[in-house]
Structures are given as structure tokens and as C-alpha cells.
C-alpha positions as CSV (number, residue, x, y, z in Angstrom):
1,X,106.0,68.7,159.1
2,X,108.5,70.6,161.0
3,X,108.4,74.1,162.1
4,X,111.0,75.8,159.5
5,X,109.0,73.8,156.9
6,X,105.6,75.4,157.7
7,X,107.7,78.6,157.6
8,X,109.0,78.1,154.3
9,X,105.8,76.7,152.8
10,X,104.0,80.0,154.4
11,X,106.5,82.1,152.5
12,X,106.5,80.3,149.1
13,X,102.8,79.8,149.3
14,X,102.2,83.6,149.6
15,X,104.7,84.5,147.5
16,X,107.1,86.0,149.4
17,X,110.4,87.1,149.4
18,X,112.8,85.5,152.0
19,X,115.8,87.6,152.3
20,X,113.0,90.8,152.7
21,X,111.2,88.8,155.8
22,X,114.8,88.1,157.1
23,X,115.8,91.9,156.8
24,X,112.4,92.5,158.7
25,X,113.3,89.6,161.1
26,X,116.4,91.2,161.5
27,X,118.1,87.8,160.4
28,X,121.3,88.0,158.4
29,X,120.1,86.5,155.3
30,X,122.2,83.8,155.5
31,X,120.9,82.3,158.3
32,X,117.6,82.8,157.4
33,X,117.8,80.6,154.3
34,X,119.6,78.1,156.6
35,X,117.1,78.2,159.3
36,X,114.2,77.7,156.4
37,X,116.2,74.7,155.1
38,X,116.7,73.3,158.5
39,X,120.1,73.5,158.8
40,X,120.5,75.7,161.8
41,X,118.1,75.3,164.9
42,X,114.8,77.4,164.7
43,X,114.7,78.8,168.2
44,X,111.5,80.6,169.9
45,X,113.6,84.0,169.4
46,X,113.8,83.6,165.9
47,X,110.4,82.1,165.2
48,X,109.1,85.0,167.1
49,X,111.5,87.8,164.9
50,X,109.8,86.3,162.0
51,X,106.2,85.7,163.0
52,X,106.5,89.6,163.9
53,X,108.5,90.3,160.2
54,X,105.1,88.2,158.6
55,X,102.2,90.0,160.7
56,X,101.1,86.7,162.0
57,X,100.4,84.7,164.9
58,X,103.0,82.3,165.8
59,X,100.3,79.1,166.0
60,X,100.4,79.4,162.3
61,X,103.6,77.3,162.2
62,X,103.3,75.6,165.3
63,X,100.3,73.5,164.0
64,X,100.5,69.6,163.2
65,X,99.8,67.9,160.3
């Protein structure tokens, strides 16, 4: 599983709203739902912007499975 999709699953799993965690991220909401669907490049800067929107570490998404 790739990055974005441990990021999505993380945000549908716990029932979150994605364009609020991209407003916290302070990721036009566009990209955001681009970045979860993999269509744009998930770079450290905005993994970080939205492991600090989620309150959580960013090994939760880096994991392998």
C-alpha cells in the first residue's frame, strides 16, 4: 500500500472529513483529493502539513503492509 492510500484509509476509517484536514493542512482542497487519489506526488512537505492537520505521527502512513 502506498503512502496517500494509508492516508486516505486513515481518514475514511476514522471518519473524517477530507477537505476539513486539507483546510488544516493548509492544502487547497483540490489538491488534497488529488494527492489522496494519487494523482499528484505526496511529498514529505505535504505528508508532514497533514500528519500535523491529523495530530499524528507521520510512521502511521509510512508503515508496510
Amino acid at each position: 500500500m502506498k503512502v496517500y492510500e494509508h492516508v486516505r484509509t486513515y481518514i475514511v476509517e476514522n471518519g473524517l472529513d477530507p477537505d476539513v484536514i486539507a483546510q488544516r493542512a493548509d492544502i487547497p482542497t483540490g489538491t488534497f483529493r488529488k494527492l489522496l487519489s494519487g494523482e499528484c506526488i505526496l511529498y514529505a512537505d505535504d505528508l508532514r502539513a497533514i500528519c500535523l492537520a491529523l495530530d499524528v505521527s507521520p510512521e502511521t502512513f509510512l508503515k508496510r503492509s
